[in-house]
Backbone as CSV, one residue per row, in Angstrom:
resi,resn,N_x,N_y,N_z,CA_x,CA_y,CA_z,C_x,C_y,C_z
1,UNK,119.524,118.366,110.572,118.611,117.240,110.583,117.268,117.694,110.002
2,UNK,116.749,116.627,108.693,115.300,116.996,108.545,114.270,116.897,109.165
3,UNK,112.957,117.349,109.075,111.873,117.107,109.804,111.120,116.005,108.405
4,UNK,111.123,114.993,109.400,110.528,113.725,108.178,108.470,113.183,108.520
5,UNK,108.092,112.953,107.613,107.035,112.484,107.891,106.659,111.127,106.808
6,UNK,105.945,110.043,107.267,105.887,108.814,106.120,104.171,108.887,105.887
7,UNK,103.508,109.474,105.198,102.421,109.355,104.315,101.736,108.499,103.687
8,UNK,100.575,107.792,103.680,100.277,107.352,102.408,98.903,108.030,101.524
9,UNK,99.246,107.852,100.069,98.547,108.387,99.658,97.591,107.504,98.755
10,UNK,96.462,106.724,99.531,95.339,106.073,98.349,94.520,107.413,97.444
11,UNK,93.890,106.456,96.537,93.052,107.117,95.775,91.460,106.974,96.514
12,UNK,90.961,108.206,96.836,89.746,108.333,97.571,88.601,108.472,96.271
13,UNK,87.442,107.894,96.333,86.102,108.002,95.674,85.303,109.008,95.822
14,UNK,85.574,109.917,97.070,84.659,110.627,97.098,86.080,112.051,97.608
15,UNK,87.016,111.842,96.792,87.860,112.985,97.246,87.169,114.475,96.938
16,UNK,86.219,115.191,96.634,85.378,116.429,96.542,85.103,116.722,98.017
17,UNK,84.207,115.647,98.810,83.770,116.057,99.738,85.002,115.939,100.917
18,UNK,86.123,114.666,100.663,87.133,115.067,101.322,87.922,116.363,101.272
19,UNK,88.179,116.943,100.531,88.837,118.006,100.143,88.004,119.258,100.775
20,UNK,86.787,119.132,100.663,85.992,120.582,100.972,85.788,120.332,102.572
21,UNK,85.856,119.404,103.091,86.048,119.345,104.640,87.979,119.688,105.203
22,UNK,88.641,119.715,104.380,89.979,119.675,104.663,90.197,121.164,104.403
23,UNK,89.509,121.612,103.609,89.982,122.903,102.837,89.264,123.848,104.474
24,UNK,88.020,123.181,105.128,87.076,124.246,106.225,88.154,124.031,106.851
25,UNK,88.858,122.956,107.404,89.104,122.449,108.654,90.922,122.588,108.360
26,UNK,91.647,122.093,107.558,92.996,121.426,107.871,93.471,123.034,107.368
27,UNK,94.809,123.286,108.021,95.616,124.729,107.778,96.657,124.578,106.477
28,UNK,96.683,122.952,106.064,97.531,122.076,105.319,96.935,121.875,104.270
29,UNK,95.528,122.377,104.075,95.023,120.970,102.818,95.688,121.919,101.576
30,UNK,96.349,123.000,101.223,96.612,123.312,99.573,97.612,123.031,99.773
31,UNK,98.589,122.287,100.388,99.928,121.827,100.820,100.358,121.064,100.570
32,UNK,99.144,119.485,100.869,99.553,118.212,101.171,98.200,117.058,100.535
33,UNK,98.197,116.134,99.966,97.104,115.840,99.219,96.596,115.301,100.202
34,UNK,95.136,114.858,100.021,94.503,113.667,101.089,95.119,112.242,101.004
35,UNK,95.363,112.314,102.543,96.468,111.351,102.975,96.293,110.613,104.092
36,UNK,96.875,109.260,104.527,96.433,108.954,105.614,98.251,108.970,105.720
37,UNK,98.538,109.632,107.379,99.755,109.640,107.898,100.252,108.207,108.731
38,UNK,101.215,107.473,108.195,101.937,106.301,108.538,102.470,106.858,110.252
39,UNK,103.358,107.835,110.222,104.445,107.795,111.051,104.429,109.843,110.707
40,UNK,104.462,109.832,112.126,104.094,111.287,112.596,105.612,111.898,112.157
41,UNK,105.594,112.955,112.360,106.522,114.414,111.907,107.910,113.238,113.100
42,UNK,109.348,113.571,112.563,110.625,112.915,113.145,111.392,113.565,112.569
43,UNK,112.769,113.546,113.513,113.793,114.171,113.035,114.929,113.140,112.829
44,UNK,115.679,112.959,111.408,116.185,111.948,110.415,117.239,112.543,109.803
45,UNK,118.319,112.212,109.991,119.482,112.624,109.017,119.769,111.317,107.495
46,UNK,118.846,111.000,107.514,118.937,110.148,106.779,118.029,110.599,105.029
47,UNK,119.018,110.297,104.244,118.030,110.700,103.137,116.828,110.112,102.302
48,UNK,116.000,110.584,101.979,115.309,109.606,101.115,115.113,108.452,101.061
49,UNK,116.070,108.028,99.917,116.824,106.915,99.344,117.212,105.894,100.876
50,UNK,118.152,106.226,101.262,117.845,105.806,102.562,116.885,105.042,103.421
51,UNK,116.085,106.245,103.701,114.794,105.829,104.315,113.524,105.040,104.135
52,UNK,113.960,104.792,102.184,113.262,104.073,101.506,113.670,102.790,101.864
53,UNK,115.182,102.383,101.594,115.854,101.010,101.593,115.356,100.598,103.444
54,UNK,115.159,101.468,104.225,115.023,101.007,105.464,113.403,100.373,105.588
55,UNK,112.877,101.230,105.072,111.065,100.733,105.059,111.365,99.680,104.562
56,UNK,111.837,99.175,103.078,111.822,98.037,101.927,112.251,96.692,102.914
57,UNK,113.419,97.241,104.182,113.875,96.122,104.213,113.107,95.596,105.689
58,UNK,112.487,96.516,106.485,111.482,96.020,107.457,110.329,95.494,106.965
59,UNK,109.931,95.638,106.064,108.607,95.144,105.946,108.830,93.867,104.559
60,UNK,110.277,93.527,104.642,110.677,91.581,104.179,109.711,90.656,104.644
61,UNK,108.424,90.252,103.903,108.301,88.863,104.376,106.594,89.461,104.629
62,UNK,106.791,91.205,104.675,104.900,91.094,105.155,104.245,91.572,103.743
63,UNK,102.770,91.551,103.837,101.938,91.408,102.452,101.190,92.349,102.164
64,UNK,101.053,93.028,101.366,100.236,93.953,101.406,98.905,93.233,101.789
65,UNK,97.794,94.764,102.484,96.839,94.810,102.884,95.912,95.932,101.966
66,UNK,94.705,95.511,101.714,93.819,96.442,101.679,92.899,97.067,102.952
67,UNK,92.939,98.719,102.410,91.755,99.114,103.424,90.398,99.860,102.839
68,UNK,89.623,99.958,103.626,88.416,100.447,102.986,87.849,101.700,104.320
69,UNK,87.908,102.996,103.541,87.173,104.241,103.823,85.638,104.227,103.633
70,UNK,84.998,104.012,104.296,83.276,104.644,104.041,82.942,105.601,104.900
């Protein structure tokens, strides 16, 4: 079984100063880009592809949203 995690990854405006606080602080940041985490670390025998068609088909009918970082 994998260890799964669901991510998202916007485009940040001020990703420099994000990055140089991630780089003091996170044990992860040359690892993993700046990210906001959906759905914490799980264990999934399910692949990918899979796990994609499962997101695609729960979220039938809802709309995307914008968010805003300051």
């Amino acid at each position: 079984m994998k260890e799964r995690t669901i991510m998202n990854f916007p485009k940040f405006k001020n990703i420099e100063i994000i990055n140089e606080i991630r780089n003091k602080y996170d044990p992860l940041a040359d690892k993993v880009n700046p990210h906001i985490t959906i759905v914490f670390p799980f264990a999934c025998k399910l692949e990918n592809e899979e796990i994609e068609s499962w997101i695609k088909n729960a979220l039938t009918g809802m709309h995307p949203y914008k968010h805003t970082i300051e």
